[in-house]
MARMIPA-918142 format. One record per residue (C-alpha): residue number from 1; x negated, y, z negated; residue in three letters. Coordinates in pm, 1 decimal, decimal comma. Layout:
! residues N
SITE    i        px        py        pz   aa
SITE  NUM         X         Y         Z  ALA
...
***
This chain:
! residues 275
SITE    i        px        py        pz   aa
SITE    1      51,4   -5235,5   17951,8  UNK
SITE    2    -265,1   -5399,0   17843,4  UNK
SITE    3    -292,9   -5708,7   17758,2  UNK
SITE    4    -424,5   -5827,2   17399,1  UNK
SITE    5    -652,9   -5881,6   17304,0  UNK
SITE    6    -815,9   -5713,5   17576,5  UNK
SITE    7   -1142,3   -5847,7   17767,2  UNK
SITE    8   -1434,7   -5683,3   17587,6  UNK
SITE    9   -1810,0   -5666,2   17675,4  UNK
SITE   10   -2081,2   -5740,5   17420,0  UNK
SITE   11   -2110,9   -5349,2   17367,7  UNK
SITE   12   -1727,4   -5333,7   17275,9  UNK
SITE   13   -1747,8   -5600,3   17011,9  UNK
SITE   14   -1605,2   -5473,0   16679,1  UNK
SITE   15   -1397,7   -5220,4   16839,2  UNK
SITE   16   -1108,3   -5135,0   16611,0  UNK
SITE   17    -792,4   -5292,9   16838,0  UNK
SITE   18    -506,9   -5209,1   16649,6  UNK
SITE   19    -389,7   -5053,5   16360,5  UNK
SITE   20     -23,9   -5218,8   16186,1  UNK
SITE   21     127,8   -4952,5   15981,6  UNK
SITE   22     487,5   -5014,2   15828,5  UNK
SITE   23     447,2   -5172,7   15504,7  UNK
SITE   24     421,0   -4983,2   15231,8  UNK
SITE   25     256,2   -5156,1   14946,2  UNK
SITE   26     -50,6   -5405,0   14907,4  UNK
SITE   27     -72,5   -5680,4   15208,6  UNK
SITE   28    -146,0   -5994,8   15091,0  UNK
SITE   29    -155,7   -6250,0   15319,8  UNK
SITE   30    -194,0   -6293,6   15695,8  UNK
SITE   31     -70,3   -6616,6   15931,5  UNK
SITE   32     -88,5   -6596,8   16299,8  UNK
SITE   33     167,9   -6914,4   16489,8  UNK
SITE   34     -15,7   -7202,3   16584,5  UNK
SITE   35     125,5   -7180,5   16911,9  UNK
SITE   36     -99,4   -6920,4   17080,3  UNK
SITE   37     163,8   -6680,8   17088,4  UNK
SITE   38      -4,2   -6375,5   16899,3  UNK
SITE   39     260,8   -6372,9   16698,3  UNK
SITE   40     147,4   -6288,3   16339,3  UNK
SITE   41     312,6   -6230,2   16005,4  UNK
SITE   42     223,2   -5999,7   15727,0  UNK
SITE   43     297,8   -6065,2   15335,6  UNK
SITE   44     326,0   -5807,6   15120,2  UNK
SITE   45     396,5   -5667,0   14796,6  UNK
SITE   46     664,4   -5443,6   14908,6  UNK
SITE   47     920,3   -5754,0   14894,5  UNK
SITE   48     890,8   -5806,7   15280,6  UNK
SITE   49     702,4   -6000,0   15536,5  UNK
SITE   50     711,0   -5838,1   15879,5  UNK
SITE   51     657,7   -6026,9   16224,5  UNK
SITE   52     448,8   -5845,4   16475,2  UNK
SITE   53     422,6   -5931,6   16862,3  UNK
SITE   54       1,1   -5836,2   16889,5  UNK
SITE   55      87,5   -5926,7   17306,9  UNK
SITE   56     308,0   -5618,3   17338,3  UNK
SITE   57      64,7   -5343,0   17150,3  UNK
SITE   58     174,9   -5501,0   16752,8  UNK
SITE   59     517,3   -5424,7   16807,9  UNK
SITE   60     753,7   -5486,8   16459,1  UNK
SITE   61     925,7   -5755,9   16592,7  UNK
SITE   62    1097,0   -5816,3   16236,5  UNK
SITE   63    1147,1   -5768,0   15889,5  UNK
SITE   64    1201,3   -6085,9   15681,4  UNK
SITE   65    1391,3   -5977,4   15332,2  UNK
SITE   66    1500,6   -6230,2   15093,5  UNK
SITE   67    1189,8   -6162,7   14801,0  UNK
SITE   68    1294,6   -5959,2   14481,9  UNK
SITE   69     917,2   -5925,1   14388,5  UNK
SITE   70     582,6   -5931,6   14570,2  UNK
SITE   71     545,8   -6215,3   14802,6  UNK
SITE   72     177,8   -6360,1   14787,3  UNK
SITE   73     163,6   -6611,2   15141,8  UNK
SITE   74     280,6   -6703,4   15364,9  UNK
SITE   75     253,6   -7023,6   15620,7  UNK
SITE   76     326,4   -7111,9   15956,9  UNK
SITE   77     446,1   -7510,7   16006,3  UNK
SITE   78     247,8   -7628,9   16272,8  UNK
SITE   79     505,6   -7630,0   16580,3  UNK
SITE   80     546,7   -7278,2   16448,2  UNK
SITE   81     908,1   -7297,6   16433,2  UNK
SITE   82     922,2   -7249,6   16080,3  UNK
SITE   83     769,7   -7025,8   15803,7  UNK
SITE   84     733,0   -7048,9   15443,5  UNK
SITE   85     683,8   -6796,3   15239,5  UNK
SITE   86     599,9   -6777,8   14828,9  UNK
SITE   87     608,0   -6506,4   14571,6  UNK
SITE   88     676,1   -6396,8   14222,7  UNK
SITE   89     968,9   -6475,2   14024,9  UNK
SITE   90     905,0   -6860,8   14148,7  UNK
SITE   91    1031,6   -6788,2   14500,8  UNK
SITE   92     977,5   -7014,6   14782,4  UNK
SITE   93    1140,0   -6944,6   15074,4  UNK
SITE   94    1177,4   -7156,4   15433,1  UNK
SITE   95    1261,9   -6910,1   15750,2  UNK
SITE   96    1357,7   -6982,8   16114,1  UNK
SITE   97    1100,3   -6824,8   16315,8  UNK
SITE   98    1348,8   -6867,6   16690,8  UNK
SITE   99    1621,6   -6690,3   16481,3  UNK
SITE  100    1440,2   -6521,4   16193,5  UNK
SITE  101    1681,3   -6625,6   15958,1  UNK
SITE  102    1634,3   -6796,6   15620,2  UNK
SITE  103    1689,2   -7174,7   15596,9  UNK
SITE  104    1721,1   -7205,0   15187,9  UNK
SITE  105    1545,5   -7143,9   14912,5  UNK
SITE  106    1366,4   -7410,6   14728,1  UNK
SITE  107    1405,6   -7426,6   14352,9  UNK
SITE  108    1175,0   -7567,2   14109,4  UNK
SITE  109     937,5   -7405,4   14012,0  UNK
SITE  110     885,8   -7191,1   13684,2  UNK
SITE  111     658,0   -6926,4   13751,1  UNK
SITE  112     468,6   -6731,0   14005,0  UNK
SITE  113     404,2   -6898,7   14331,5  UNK
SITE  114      76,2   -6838,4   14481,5  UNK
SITE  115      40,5   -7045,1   14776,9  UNK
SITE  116     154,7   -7284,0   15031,9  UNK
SITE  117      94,2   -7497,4   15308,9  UNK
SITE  118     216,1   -7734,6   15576,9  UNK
SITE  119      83,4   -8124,0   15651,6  UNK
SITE  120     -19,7   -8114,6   16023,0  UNK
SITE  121     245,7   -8321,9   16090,5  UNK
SITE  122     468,9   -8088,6   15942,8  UNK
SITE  123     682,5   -8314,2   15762,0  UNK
SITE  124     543,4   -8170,5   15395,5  UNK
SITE  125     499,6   -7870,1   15269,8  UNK
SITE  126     283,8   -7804,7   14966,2  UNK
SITE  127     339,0   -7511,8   14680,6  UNK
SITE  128      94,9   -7386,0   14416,1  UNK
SITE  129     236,1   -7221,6   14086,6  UNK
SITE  130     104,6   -7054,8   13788,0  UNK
SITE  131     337,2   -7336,1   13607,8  UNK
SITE  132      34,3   -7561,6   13624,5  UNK
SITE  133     206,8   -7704,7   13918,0  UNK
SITE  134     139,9   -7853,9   14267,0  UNK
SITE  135     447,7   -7967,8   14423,0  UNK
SITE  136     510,9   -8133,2   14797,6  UNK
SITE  137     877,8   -8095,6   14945,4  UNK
SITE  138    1011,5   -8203,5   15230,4  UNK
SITE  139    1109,2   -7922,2   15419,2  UNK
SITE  140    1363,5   -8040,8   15597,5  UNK
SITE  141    1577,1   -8087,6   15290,9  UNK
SITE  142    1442,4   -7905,9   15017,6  UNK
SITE  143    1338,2   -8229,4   14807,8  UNK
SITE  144    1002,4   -8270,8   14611,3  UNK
SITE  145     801,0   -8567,4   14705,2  UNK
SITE  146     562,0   -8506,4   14485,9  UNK
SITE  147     422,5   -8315,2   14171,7  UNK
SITE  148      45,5   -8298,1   14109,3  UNK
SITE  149      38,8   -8193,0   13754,7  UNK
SITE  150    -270,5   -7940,2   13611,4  UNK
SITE  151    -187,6   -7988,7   13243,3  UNK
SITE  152    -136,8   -8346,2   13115,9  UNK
SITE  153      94,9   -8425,5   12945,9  UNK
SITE  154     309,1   -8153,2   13180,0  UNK
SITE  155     402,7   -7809,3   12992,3  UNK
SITE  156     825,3   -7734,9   12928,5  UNK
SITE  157     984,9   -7493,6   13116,5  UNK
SITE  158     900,6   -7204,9   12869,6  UNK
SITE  159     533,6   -7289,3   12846,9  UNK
SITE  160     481,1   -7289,0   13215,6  UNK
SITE  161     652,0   -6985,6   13304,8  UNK
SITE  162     397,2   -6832,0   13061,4  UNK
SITE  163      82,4   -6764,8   13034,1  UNK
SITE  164    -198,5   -7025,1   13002,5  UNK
SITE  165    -500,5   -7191,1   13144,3  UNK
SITE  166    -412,7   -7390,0   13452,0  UNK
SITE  167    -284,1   -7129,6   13663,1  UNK
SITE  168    -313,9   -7302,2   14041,2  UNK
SITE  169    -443,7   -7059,3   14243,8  UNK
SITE  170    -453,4   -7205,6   14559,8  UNK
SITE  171    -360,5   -7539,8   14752,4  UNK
SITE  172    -474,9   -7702,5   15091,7  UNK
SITE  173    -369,7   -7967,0   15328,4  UNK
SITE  174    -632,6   -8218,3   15451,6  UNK
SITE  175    -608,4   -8224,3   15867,2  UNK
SITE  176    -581,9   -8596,7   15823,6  UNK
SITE  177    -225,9   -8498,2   15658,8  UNK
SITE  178    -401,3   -8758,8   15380,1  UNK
SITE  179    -514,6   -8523,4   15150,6  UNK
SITE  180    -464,2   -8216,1   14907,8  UNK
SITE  181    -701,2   -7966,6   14752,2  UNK
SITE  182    -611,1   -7787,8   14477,7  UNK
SITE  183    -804,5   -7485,2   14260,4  UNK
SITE  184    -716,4   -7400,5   13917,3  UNK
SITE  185    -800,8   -7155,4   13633,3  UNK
SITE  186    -890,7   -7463,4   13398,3  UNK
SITE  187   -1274,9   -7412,0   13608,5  UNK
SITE  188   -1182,8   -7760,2   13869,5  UNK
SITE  189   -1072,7   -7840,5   14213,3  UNK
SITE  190    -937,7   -8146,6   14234,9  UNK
SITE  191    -831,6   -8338,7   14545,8  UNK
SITE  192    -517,9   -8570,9   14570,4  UNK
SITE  193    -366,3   -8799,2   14790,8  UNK
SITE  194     -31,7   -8783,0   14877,7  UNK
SITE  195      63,4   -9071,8   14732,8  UNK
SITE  196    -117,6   -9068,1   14430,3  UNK
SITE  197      -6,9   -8839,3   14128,5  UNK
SITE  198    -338,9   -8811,6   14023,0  UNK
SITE  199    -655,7   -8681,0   14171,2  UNK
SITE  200    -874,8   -8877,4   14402,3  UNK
SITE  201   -1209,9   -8625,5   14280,8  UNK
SITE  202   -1250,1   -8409,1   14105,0  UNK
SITE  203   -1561,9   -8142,5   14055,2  UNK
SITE  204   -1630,5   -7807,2   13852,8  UNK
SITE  205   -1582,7   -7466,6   13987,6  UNK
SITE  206   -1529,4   -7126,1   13793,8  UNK
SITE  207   -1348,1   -6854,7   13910,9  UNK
SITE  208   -1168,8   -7031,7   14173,8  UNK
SITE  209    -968,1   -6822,0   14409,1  UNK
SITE  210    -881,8   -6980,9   14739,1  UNK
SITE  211    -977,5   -7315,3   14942,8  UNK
SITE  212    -964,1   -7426,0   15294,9  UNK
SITE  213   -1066,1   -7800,6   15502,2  UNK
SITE  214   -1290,8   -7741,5   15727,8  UNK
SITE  215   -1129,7   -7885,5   16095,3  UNK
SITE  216   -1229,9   -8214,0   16062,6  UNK
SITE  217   -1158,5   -8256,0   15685,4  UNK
SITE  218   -1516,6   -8309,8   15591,3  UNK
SITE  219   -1571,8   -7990,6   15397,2  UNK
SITE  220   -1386,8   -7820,7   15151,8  UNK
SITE  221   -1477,2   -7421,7   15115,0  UNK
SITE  222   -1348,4   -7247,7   14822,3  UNK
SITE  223   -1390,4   -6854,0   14735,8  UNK
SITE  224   -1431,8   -6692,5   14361,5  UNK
SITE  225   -1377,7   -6405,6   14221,2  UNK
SITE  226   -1722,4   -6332,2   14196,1  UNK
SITE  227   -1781,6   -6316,0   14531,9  UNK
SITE  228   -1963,1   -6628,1   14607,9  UNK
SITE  229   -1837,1   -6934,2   14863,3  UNK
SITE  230   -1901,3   -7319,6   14756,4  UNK
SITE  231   -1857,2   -7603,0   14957,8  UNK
SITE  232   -1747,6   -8008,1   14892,4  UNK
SITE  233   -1794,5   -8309,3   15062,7  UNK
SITE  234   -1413,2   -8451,3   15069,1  UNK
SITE  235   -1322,9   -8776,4   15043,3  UNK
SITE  236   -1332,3   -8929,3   15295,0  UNK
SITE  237   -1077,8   -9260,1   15366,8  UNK
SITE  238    -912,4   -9492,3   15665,2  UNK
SITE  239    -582,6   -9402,2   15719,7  UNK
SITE  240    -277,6   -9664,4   15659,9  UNK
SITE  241     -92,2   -9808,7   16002,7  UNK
SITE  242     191,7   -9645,9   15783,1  UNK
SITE  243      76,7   -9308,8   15707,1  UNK
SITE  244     -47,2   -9271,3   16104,6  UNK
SITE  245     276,6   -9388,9   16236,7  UNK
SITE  246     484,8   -9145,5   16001,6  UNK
SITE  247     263,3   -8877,9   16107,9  UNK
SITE  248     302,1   -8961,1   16475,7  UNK
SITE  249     670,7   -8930,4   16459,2  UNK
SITE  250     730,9   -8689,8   16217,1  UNK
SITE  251     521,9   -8450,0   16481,3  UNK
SITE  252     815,2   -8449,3   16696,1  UNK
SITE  253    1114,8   -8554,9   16434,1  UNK
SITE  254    1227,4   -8388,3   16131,3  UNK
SITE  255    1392,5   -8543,7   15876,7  UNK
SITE  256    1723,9   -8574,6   15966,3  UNK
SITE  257    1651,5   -8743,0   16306,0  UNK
SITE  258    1456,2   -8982,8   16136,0  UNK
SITE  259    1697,1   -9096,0   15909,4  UNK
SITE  260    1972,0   -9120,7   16186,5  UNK
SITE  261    1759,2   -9322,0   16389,3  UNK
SITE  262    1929,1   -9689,4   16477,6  UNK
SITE  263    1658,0   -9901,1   16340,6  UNK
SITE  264    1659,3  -10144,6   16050,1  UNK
SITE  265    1629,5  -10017,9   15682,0  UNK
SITE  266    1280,7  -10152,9   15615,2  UNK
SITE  267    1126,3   -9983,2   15912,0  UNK
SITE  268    1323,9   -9662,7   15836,7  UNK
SITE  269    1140,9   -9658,0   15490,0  UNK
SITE  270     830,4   -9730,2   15639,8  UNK
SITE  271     821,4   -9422,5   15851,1  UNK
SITE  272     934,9   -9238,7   15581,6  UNK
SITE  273     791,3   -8997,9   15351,3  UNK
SITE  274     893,8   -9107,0   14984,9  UNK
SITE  275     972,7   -8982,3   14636,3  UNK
***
């Protein structure tokens, strides 16, 4: 069997490798795993997302069902063990990617759900809404950390799950695990720390669609729907001793451990991540 991808010469380059066919509607999103594995994930509007194995020729490994409407994206955390995913009908939804089982369901949100992504650490996970709505959970339990709030003072339930002009359209995590970016259909991005529930920056941008740092956090790039790319300067800030020693332990401990560990109270809370 060969071997993907395969070795290539400069003639071969952009060479149709592989065609996945199984889903049957719109695919939305993409995620490969972190770990090098060539194992990526699909999102879809048919309801699913569907794990491929692009080593052994795109073989279907699975198909994740759990959405009752389209699903949007999707996320890998970055020890790829787990996967988010986010959809319509306010769905967010945690899977086991050694078992391909679901973990829970979070619950909070009141509309759509757009988009989502891990901290490097993994210890967060943040979720975009059309209910004006940034919110960080820990994933390990299901709580929310933090809400960054589009619409001051914040719409009710009803409001948000309707229709209006701060519609979050997408959300990014910093690589220093620091900070947030998020784009909404009130014409900003805005950046946040994690600790702060209001933004660090903010600057103007129309038609916002979808964001990403750049690998060293020093750029922001963020696509519109009329085509065009713009990029930002982010800030820019020393880390704490506290937030680099959570993140340094919460790379190789979830929650739980953390909280189990035989240390005194105080230094419990300082390593972790609080409401």
């Amino acid at each position: 069997m060969a071997s993907f991808p395969p070795r290539v010469n400069e003639k071969e380059i952009g060479k149709l490798l592989l065609n996945l066919v199984d889903h049957t509607e719109v695919v939305r999103d993409l995620t490969f795993a972190p770990d090098g594995s060539l194992i990526l994930v699909s999102a879809s509007r048919d309801k699913t997302l569907r794990v491929w194995d692009l080593k052994d020729d795109g073989n279907m490994m699975k198909v994740l069902r759990g959405h009752q409407n389209w699903v949007y994206s999707c996320a890998f955390s970055p020890d790829s063990s787990m996967l988010c995913s986010v959809g319509a009908s306010k769905a967010v939804f945690l899977w086991n990617m050694d078992k391909y089982t679901m973990i829970r369901k979070l619950e909070g949100h009141h509309h759509d759900v757009v988009a989502c992504d891990f901290s490097p650490d993994g210890a967060l996970l943040a979720t975009a809404s059309y209910d004006t709505r940034v919110y960080i959970w820990d994933p390990h339990n299901g709580d929310i950390l933090m809400e960054f709030g589009h619409l001051f003072p914040p719409p009710t339930p009803i409001f948000a799950g309707g229709a209006n002009d701060r519609w979050v359209r997408s959300v990014s995590f910093s690589h220093d695990g620091l900070h947030v970016a998020s784009l909404a259909d009130d014409k900003m991005v805005r950046f946040w720390r994690i600790d702060e529930d209001y933004p660090v920056q903010v600057a103007p941008l129309s038609n916002g669609l979808c964001c990403a740092f750049s690998t060293d956090g020093s750029v922001l790039a963020a696509g519109t729907h009329d085509g065009s790319v713009y990029f930002w300067a982010t800030p820019r800030q020393v880390p704490s001793l506290q937030h680099l020693c959570r993140m340094s332990i919460r790379r190789v401990m979830p929650t739980q451990e953390v909280q189990a560990l035989p240390i005194p109270s105080k230094l419990l809370e300082f390593l972790s991540y609080r409401v």
